[in-house]
C-alpha atoms as one frame of an Amber mdcrd trajectory, in Angstrom:
protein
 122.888  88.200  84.672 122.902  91.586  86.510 124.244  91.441  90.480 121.079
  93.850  91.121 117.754  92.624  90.870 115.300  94.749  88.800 111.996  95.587
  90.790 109.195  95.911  87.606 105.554  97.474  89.112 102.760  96.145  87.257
 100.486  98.312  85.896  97.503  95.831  86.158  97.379  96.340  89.341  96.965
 100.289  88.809  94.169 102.508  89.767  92.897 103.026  86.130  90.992 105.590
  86.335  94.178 107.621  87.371  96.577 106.108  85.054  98.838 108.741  83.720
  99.880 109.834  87.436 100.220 105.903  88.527 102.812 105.449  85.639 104.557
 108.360  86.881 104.264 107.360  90.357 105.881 103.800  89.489 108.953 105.616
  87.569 109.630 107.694  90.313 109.207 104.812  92.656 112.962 104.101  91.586
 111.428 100.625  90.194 113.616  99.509  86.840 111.055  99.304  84.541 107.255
  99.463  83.548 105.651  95.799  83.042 102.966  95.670  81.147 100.260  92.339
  81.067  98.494  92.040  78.304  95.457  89.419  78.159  93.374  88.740  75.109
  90.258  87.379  77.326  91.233  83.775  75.568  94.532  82.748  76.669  93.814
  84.023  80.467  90.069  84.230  81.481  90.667  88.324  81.856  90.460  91.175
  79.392  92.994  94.156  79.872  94.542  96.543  77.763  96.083  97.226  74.231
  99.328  99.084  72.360  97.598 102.072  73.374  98.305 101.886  76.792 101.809
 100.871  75.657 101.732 103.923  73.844 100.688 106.368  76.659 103.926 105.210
  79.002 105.789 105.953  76.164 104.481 109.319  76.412 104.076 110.209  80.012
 107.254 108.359  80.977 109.698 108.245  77.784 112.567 107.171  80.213 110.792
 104.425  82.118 111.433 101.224  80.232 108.650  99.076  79.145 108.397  95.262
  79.492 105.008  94.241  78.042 104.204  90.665  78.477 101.581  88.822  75.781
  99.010  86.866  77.560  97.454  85.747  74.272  97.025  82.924  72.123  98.240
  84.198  68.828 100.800  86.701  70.513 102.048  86.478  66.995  99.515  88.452
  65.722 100.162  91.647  67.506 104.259  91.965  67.926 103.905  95.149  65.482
 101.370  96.809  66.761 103.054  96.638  70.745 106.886  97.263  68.983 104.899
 100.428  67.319 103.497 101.703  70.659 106.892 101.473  72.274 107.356  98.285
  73.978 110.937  97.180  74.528 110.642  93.877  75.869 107.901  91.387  74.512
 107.426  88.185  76.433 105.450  85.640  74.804 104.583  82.225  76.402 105.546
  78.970  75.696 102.212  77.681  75.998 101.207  79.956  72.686  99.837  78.827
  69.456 102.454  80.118  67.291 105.889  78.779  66.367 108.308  80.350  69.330
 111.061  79.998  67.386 110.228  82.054  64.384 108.185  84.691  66.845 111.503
  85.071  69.233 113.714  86.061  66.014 110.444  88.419  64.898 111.124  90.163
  67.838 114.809  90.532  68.289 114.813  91.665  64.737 112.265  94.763  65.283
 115.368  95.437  67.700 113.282  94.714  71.047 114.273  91.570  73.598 112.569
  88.664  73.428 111.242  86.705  76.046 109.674  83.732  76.664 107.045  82.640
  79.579 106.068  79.610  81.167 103.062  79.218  83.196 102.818  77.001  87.095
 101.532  74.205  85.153 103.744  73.785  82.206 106.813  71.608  82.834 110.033
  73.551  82.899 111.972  71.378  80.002 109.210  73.059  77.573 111.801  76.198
  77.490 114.692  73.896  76.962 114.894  74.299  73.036 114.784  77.799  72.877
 117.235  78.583  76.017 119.513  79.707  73.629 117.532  81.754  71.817 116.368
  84.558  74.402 117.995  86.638  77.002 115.097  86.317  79.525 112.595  83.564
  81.307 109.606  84.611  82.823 108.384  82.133  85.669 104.661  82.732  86.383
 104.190  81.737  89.946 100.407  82.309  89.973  98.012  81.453  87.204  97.870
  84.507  84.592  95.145  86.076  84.428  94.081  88.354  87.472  96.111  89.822
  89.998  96.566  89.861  93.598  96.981  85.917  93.810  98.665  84.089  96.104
 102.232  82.554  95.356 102.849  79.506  94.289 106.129  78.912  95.703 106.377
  75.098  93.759 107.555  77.295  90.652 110.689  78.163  92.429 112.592  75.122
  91.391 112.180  76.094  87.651 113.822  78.944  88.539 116.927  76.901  89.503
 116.834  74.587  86.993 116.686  77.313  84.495 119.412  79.144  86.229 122.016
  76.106  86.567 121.821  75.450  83.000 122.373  78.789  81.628 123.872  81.105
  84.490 124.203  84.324  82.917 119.914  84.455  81.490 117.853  86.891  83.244
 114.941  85.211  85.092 111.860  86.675  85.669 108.929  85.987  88.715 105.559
  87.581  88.067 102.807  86.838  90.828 102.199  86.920  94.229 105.150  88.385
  95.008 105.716  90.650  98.268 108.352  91.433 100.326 108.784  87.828 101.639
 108.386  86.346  98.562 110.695  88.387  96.402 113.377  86.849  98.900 112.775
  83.567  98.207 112.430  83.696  94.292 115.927  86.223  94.185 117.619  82.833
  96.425 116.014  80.169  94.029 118.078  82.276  91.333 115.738  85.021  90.098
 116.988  88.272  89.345 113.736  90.144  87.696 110.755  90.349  89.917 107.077
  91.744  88.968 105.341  92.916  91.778 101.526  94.572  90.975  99.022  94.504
  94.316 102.169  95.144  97.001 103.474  97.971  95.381 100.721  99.461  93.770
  98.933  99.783  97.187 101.244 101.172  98.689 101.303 104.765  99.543 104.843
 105.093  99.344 106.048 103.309  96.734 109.513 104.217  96.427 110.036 103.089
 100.520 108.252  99.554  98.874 110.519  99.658  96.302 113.841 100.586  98.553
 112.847  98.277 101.294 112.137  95.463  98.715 116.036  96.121  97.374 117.440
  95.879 100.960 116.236  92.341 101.824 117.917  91.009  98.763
């Protein structure tokens, strides 16, 4: 686990009809990395993008590192195709219909991180078999799907469960999170937080970004 919490801007939450200059305004924010939500329209009631969005961060922002996170039912289906486009990170939930174990190996062995996910209603001892098996835990606290939710700050103690039994993973929040927020998921024992709606509406981004870095 890192000291310094990654900030990660998601691009859902992006004005899309300006999308080049939003991924460059999220690099230079000073934010870590790029995430990128992916939903299939049958996992997660909401349709969004493909590898070739993946693709065009790759080329407007070669430097920006991109965490794309499956929201699909057979994420196993499509782990070329996003490794081709440039992802670096692929999440994948728990929750999928695929065999996690074979899919996290699949992954580390195109050379990218795996990750898994868990959503707010999945118990957190559904991650326990494969805690050994990936570097990072993503904690949804909303319900995938849209953004600009509000947070659901019951998830939290899955972040310290996860956290006391293996100290050095990196664990992930995606949803709902703000400036208030972000503090209490980095003090449950995240270190990775996704925030889409707060930054992205903001018109100075990297003062959201540096502000959000202070209060932790």
């Amino acid at each position: 686990m890192n000291n310094r919490v990654s900030i990660l801007p998601s691009l859902l939450a992006a004005d899309f009809g300006n999308l080049e200059a939003e991924i460059k305004r999220a690099e230079a924010s000073g934010a870590d990395a790029l995430h990128l939500d992916v939903m299939d329209a049958h996992f997660v009631p909401n349709l969004s993008f493909g590898p070739d969005v993946v693709a065009l961060s790759r080329r407007v922002a070669p430097g920006f590192y991109r965490h794309v996170h499956l929201m699909m039912t057979r994420p196993d289906l499509y782990l070329e195709p996003f490794a081709k486009a440039g992802a670096q990170t692929i999440q994948i939930h728990v929750e999928a219909d695929c065999d996690i174990h074979t899919e996290l190996k699949r992954i580390a062995g195109m050379g990218l991180r795996p990750a898994l996910v868990l959503n707010p209603e999945t118990p957190v001892e559904a991650v326990y078999p494969y805690l050994g098996e990936t570097p990072e835990i993503l904690v949804m606290t909303v319900h995938p799907g849209y953004g600009g939710q509000k947070f659901i700050a019951e998830c939290l103690s899955k972040v310290t469960d996860i956290r006391r039994r293996v100290p050095g993973i990196d664990i992930m929040i995606d949803g709902g999170a703000n400036g208030e927020t972000s503090v209490q998921a980095v003090k449950a024992g995240a270190n990775m937080i996704v925030a889409g709606s707060y930054l992205f509406k903001q018109e100075d981004m990297r003062a959201a970004v540096a502000a959000m870095r202070a209060s932790f």
